[in-house]
N, C-alpha and C positions, 0 to 999 in steps of 0.2 A: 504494500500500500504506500502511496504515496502520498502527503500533503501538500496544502499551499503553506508557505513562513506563516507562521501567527493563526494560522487554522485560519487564512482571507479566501475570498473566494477566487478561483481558478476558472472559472468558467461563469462566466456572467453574459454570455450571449449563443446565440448560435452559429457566431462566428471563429470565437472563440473556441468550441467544440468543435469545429470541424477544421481549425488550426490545427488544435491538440492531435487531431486522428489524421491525420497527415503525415503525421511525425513516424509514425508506427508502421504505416502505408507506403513508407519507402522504403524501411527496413523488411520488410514483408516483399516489395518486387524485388528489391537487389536478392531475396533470396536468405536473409540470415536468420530470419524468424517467421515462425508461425503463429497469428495470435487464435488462442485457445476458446480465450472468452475474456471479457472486460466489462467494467461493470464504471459509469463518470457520473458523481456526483458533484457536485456545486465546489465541496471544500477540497475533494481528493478522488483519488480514482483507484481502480484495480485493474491490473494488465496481465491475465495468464496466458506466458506465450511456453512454444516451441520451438528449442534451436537445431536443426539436423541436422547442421551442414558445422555445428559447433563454432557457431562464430556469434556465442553469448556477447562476448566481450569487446567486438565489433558494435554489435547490434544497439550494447550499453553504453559505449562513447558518443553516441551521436547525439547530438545536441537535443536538449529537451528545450520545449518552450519555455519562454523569459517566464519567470516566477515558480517554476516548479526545480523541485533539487532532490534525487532521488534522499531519502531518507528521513528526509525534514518534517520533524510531526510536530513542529510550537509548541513542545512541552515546555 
């Protein structure tokens, strides 16, 4: 799971949402993941992928949209 800094919201449009699934959608043609299932709420999201081609760590460098930081829960 991932958060927005400060539990703020990440997704406040539906522009914004279909930024976010962009990001995922490229990692998905090039080939280095599979997404499983994903679940985007307002403050944070959930992304179960699959990597076969093992290129997790590819797939994890790529840039996430401005405001999200994998691990960042505002506690």
């Amino acid at each position: 799971m991932n958060c927005g800094i400060a539990r703020r919201t990440l997704f406040e449009s539906g522009a914004d949402v279909r930024y976010f699934l962009a990001q995922p959608a490229r990692a998905v043609r090039a080939g280095w993941i599979e997404v499983q299932a994903f679940c985007l709420m307002t403050t944070h999201f959930h992304l179960l992928v699959r990597c076969p081609a093992g290129a997790r760590s590819t797939a994890m460098r790529a840039p996430l949209p401005d405001g999200c930081a994998p691990g960042a829960r505002g506690d």
